[in-house]
C-alpha positions in Angstrom: -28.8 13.2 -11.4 -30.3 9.8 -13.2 -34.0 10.1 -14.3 -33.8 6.5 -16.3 -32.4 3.1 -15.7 -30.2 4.1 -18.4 -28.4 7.0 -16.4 -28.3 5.0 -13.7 -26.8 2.0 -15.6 -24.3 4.3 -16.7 -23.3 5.8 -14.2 -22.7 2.8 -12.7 -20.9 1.4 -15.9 -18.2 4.3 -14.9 -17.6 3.3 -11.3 -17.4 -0.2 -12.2 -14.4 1.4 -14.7 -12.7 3.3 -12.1 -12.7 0.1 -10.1 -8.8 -0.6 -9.2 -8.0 -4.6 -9.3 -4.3 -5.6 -9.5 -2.6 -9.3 -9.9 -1.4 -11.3 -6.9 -0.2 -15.0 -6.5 -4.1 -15.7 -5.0 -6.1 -13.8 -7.4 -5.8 -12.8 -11.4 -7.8 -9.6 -10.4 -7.8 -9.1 -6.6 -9.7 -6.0 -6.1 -7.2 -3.3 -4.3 -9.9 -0.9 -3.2 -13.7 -0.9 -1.3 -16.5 -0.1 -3.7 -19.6 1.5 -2.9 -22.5 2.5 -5.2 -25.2 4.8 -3.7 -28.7 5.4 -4.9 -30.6 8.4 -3.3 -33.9 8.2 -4.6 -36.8 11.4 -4.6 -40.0 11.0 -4.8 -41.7 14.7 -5.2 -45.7 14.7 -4.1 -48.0 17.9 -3.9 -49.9 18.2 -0.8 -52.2 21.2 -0.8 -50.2 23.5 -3.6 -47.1 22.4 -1.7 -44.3 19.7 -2.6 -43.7 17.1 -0.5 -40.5 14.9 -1.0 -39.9 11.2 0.0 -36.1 10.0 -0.3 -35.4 6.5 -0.2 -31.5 5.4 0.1 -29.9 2.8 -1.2 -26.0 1.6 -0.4 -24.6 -1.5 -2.5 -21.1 -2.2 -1.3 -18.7 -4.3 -2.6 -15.8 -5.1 0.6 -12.3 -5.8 -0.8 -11.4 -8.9 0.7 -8.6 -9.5 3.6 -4.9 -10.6 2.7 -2.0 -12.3 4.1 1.3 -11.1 2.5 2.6 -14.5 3.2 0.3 -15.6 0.7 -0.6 -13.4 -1.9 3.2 -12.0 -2.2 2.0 -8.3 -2.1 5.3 -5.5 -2.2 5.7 -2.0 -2.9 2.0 -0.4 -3.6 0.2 -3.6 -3.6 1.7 -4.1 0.0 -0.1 -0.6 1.0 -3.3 -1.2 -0.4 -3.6 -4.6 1.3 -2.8 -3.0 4.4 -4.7 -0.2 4.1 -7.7 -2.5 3.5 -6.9 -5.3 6.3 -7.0 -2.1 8.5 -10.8 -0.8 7.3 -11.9 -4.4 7.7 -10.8 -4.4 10.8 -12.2 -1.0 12.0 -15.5 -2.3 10.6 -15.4 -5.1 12.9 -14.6 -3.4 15.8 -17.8 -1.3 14.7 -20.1 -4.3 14.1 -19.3 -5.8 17.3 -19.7 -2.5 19.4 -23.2 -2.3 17.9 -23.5 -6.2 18.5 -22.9 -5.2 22.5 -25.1 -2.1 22.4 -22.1 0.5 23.5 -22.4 3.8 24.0 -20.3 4.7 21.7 -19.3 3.5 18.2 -16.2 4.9 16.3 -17.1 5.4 13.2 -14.6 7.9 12.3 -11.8 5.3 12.9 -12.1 5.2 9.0 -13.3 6.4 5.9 -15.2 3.2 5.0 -17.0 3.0 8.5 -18.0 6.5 8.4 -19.7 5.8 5.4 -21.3 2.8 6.2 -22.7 4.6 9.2 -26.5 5.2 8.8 -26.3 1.6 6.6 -25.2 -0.5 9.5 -26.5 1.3 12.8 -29.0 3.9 11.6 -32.7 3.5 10.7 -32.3 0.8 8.0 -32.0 -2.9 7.0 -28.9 -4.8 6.0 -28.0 -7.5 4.0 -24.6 -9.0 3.7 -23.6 -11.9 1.7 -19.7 -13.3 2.6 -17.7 -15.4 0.2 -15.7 -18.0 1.2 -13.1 -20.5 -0.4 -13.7 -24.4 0.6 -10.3 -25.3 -0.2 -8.6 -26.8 3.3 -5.9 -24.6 2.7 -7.7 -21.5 3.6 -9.8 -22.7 6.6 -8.6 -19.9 8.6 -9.8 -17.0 6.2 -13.2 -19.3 5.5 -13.3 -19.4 9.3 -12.9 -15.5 10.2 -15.0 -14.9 7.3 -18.3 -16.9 9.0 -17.5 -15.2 12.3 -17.5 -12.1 10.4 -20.5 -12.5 8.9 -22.7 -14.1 11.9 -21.1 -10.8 14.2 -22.9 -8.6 11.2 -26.0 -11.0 11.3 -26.4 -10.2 15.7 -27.6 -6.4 14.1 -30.7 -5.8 15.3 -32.1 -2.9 13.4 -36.0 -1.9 13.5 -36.3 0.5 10.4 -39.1 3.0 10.3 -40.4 5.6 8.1 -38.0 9.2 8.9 -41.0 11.6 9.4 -41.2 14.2 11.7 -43.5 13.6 14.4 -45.4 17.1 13.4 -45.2 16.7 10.2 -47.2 13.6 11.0 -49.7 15.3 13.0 -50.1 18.1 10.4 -50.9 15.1 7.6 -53.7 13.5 10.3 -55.0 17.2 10.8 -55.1 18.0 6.9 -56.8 14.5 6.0 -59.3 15.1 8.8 -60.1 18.7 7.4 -60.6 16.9 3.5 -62.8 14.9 5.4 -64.9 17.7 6.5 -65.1 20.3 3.8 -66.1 17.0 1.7 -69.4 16.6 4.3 -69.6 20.0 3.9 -69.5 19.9 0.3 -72.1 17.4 0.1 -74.4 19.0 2.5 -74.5 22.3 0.2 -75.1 19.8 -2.4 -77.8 18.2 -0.8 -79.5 21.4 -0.1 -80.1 20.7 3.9 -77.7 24.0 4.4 -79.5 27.5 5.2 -79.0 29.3 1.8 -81.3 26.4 0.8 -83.7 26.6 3.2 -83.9 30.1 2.9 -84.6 30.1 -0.8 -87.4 27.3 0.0 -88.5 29.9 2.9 -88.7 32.6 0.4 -90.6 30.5 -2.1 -93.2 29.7 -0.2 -94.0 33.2 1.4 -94.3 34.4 -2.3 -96.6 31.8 -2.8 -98.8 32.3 -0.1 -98.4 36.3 -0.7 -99.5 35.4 -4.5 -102.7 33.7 -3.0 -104.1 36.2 -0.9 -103.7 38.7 -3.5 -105.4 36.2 -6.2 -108.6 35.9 -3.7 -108.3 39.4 -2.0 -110.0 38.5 1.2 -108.8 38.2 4.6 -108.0 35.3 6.4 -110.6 33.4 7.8 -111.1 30.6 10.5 -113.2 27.5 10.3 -116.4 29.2 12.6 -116.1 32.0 9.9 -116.3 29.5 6.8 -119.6 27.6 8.6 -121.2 31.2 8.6 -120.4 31.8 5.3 -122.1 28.2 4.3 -125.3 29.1 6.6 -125.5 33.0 5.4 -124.1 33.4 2.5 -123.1 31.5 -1.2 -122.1 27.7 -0.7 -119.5 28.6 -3.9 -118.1 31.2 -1.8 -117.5 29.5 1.4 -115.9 26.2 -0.6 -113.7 28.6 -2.3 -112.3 30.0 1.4 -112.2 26.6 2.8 -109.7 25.6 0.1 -107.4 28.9 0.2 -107.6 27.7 4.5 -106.4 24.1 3.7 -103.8 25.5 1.5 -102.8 28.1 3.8 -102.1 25.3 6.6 -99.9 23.1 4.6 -97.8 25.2 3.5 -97.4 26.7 7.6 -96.8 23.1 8.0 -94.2 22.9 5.0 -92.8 25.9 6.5 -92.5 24.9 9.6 -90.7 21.1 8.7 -88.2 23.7 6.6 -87.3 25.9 9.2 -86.3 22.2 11.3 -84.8 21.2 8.4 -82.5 24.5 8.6 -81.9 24.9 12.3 -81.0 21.1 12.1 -78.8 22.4 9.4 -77.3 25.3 10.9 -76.2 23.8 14.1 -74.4 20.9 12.5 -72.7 23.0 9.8 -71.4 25.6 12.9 -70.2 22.1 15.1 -68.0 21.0 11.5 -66.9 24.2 11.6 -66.1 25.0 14.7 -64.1 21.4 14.5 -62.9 22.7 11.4 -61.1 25.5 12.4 -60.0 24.2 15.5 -58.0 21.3 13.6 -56.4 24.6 11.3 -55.3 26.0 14.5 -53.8 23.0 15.6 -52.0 22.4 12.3 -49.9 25.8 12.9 -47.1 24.2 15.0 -44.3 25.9 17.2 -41.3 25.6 18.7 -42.9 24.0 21.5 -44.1 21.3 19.8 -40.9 20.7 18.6 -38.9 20.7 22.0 -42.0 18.5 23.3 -40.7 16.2 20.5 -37.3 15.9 20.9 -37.7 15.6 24.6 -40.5 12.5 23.9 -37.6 11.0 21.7 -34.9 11.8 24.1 -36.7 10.1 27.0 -37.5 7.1 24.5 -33.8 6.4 23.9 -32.7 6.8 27.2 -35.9 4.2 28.1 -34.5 1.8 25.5 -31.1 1.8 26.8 -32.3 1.3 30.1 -34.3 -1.4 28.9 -31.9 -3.7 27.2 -29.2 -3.3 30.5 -32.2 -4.9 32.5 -32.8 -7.7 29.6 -29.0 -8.5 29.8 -28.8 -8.6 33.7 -32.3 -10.7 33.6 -30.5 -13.0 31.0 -27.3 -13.2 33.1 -29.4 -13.9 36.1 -31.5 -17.0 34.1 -27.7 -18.5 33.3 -26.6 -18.3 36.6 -30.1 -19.6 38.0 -30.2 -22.5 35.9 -26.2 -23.4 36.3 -27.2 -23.6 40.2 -30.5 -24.9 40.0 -28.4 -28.4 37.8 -25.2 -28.0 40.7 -28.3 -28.5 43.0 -30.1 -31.5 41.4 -26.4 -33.6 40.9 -26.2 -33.3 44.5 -29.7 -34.2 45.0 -29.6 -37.0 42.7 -29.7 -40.5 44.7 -28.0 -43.8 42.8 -29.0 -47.3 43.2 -25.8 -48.6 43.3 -22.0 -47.5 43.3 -21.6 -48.7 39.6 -24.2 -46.3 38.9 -22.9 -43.4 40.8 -19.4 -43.6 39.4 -21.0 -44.4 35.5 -22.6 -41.0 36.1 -19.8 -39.2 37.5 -17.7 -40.6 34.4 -20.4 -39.3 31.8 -20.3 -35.7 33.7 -16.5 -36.5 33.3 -17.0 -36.4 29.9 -19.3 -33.8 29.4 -16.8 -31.3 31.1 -14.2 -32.5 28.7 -16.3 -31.9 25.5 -17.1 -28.5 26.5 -13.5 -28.0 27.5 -12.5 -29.1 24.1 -14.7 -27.0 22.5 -13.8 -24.0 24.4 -10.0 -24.9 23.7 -10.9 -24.6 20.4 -12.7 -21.2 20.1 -9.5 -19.9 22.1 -7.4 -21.8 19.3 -9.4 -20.0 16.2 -9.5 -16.4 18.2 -5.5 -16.8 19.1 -4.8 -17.3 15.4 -7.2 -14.8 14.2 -5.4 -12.1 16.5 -2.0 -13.7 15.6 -3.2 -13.1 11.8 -4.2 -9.5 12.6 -1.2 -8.7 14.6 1.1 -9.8 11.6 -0.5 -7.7 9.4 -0.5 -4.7 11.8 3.6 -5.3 12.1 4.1 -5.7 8.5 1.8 -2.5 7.9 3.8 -0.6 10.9 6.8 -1.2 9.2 5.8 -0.2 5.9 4.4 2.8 7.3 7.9 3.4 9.9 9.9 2.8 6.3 8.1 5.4 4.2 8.1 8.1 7.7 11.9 7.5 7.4 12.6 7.9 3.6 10.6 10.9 3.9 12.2 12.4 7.1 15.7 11.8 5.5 14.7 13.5 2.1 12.9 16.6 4.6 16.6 17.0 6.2 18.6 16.2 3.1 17.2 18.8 0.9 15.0 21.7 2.8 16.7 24.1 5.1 15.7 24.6 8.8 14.5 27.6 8.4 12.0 26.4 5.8 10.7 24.0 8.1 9.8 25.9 10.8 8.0 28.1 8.2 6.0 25.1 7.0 5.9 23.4 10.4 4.3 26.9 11.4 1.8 27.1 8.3 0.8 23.4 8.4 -1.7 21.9 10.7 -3.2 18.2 10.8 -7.2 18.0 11.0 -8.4 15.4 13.2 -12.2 15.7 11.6 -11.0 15.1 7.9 -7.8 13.4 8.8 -5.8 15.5 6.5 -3.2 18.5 6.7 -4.2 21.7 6.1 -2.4 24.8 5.0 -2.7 27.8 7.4 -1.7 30.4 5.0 -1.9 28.5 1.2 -1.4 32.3 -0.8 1.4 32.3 0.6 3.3 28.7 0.1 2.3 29.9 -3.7 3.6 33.0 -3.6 7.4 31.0 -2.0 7.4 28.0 -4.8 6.6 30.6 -7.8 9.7 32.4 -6.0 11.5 29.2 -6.5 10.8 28.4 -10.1 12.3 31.9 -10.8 15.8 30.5 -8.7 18.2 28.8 -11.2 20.8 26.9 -9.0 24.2 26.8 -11.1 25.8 23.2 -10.8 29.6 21.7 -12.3 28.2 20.2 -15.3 24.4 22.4 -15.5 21.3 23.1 -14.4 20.3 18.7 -15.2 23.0 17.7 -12.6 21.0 18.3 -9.5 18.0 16.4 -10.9 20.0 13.2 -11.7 22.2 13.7 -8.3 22.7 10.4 -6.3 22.9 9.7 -3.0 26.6 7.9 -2.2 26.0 4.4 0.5 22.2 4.6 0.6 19.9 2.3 -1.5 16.5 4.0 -1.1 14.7 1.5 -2.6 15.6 -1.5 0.1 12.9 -2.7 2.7 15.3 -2.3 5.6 15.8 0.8 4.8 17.3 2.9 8.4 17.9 6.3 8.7 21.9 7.1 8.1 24.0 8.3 11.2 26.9 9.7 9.0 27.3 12.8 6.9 26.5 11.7 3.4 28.4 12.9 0.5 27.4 13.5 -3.5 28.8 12.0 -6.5 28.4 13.6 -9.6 27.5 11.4 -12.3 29.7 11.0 -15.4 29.3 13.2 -18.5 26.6 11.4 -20.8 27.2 13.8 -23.9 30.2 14.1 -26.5 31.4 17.3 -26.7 31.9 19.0 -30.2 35.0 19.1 -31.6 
């Protein structure tokens, strides 16, 4: 894990050392292998006391580059690596033109490199490719497959997007629309328009009007009351009521404006929360949102598919509609003259033989491109029919019968990894520490059978067959002087 440009310089430092590269007539340092350099990076977020990760993915790749044995003089390993690579290149663009034609189905597990490349060339991402080419005239061919190569790569149409689960989506909507909210809410308790607020204003001015009748300690009077007062009793006295009344009515009136204030307040802070806790339910997701999902995406893909056949057939259709519709006007077409006539045949004359000459020459370049590949498919078949043979003849020269049913029985080839497995691996232990304990006596020692050789067959020589006659063993001569 790289936390620093520095780790991540370094740690591509090391790959760029394990990078193989070997000498060949072509290249002082022709790279014998594919490299490929991913970067995963995590982004780590908290979203309400919970992480949230974003991962980002980045693939920088590095294609080893094709070869003819004609011309870069590849043998022995360097002939297997070369092969090996010509064959990845070419599953790759098998695989880049399958996606080019929109199939069904793309075989990525043809190879190693392929399966790898999978989510960069098809999935949800962009590409980029870059080809080098050679403008020397002598290898026009390679520069030539090389272009197609690349404009095949460029007919990739991919749309990325953002990988987020549609719920997840809807629960981030949901929990920005309830921050929303308890913020309003928030700032209506702080504005004091909520009903712990108007209560306390309620309360306050009870106790004040409770604290005025008790300060004059007389009852509460109307206005014909107060004019009585004035015409019977003290002036002072009646002033002194008609004050505590005018009092007494604004603050019913302040009351009144407050308990507005607070049904107002009431009603709006039940319909927010009523919203509220209806988005909270909604948040908690099930598996049926989930099927509803992946049956909305399944219905989309199939739509797209769908889509695309009709946007071939409507663009096959436009082709054939306009190749008719120009049969139709040459025959409508009217000349002045026969010179004119047959000057205008011999231009469409001409036309036909341009685009038969072009055509010619696309068949030209795709012959010798499949010639090229088919050479290098023979050359690797016989490599690969040479090395089966050495190793069926050293399988029958030197393990029993009976041992190779055992293996045959304990060994099994795994299409998915494309690799043999052992059936019963404690056991093949358990047999070869068996056979280190086995000391088999020979003529001249136990040495002699490692430096045994093999009498009429040269096991080193490309044409190589499998031998028909029994063979027989030659002891080598004694390489020590024996003490007198």
């Amino acid at each position: 894990m790289c936390s620093t440009e520095a780790d991540l310089q370094k740690v591509m430092d090391d790959g760029y050392g394990n990078r193989s590269v070997a000498a060949t007539k072509m290249n002082a340092t022709s790279s014998r292998s594919h490299n490929i350099f991913m970067v995963r990076l995590e982004q780590c977020e908290v979203v309400n006391g919970k992480d949230s990760i974003r991962v980002g993915i980045l693939n920088l790749v590095d294609l080893a580059g094709s070869e003819r044995q004609s011309k870069t003089g590849a043998e022995g390993d360097r002939l297997k690596e070369a092969a090996a690579i010509n064959l990845s290149l070419s599953n790759l663009g098998i695989v880049i033109q399958k996606l080019v034609d929109q199939a069904t189905h793309v075989p990525y597990r043809d190879s190693i490199l392929t399966r790898l490349l999978q989510n960069s060339l098809g999935g949800n991402s962009k590409t980029l490719m870059m080809a080098a080419i050679n403008p020397a005239s002598t290898n026009y061919e390679e520069t030539m497959s090389t272009l197609r190569y690349a404009d095949q790569a460029k007919k990739i149409k991919n749309k990325p997007k953002v990988n987020e689960d549609p719920k997840d989506a809807q629960i981030r909507e949901m929990r920005d629309r309830i921050k929303a909210l308890e913020a309003q809410l928030q700032s209506a308790m702080a504005s004091g328009t909520i009903s712990e607020a108007n209560m306390a204003a309620v309360k306050q001015v009870m106790a004040g009007i409770k604290n005025m009748g008790q300060e004059s300690n007389e009852p509460q009077v109307n206005v014909e009351e107060i004019e009585e007062i004035e015409e019977v009793e003290d002036p002072e006295e009646a002033e002194k009521l008609r004050q505590i009344n005018e009092q007494k009515q604004s603050l019913a009136e302040q009351l009144k404006q407050k308990d507005e204030q607070a049904n107002a307040a009431k009603v709006a802070i039940e319909e927010m929360k009523a919203q509220l806790a209806q988005l909270k339910g909604a948040v908690v997701t099930g598996k049926e949102l989930e099927d509803s999902n992946r049956e909305k995406e399944r219905l989309l893909r199939e739509t797209r598919v769908k889509l695309a056949e009709r946007q071939e057939k409507e663009m096959m259709l436009k082709r054939e509609l306009q190749k008719r519709e120009e049969e139709i006007a040459e025959k409508n077409k009217t000349y002045s003259s026969v010179k004119e006539e047959v000057q205008a045949l011999k231009d469409q004359i001409q036309k036909q033989k341009e685009k038969i000459q072009a055509v010619s020459q696309d068949i030209e370049m795709v012959r010798q491109e499949n010639q090229r590949q088919l050479s290098d498919l023979d050359a690797q078949y016989d490599l690969t029919n040479r090395s089966l043979l050495l190793k069926q003849f050293m399988i029958e020269t030197f393990i029993p019968p009976f041992e190779q049913a055992k293996l045959e029985r304990w060994i099994h080839f795994d299409d998915q990894n494309n690799c043999f497995t052992i059936m019963n691996p404690q056991r093949i232990k358990t047999m070869l520490s068996d056979a280190r304990d086995i000391r088999v006596q020979f003529p001249r020692g136990n040495n002699a059978a490692e430096i045994v050789q093999v009498k009429g067959v040269d096991v080193t020589n490309n044409s190589f067959t499998k031998p028909q006659k029994k063979l027989q063993m030659e002891m080598p001569e004694q390489q020590t002087v024996r003490g007198k």
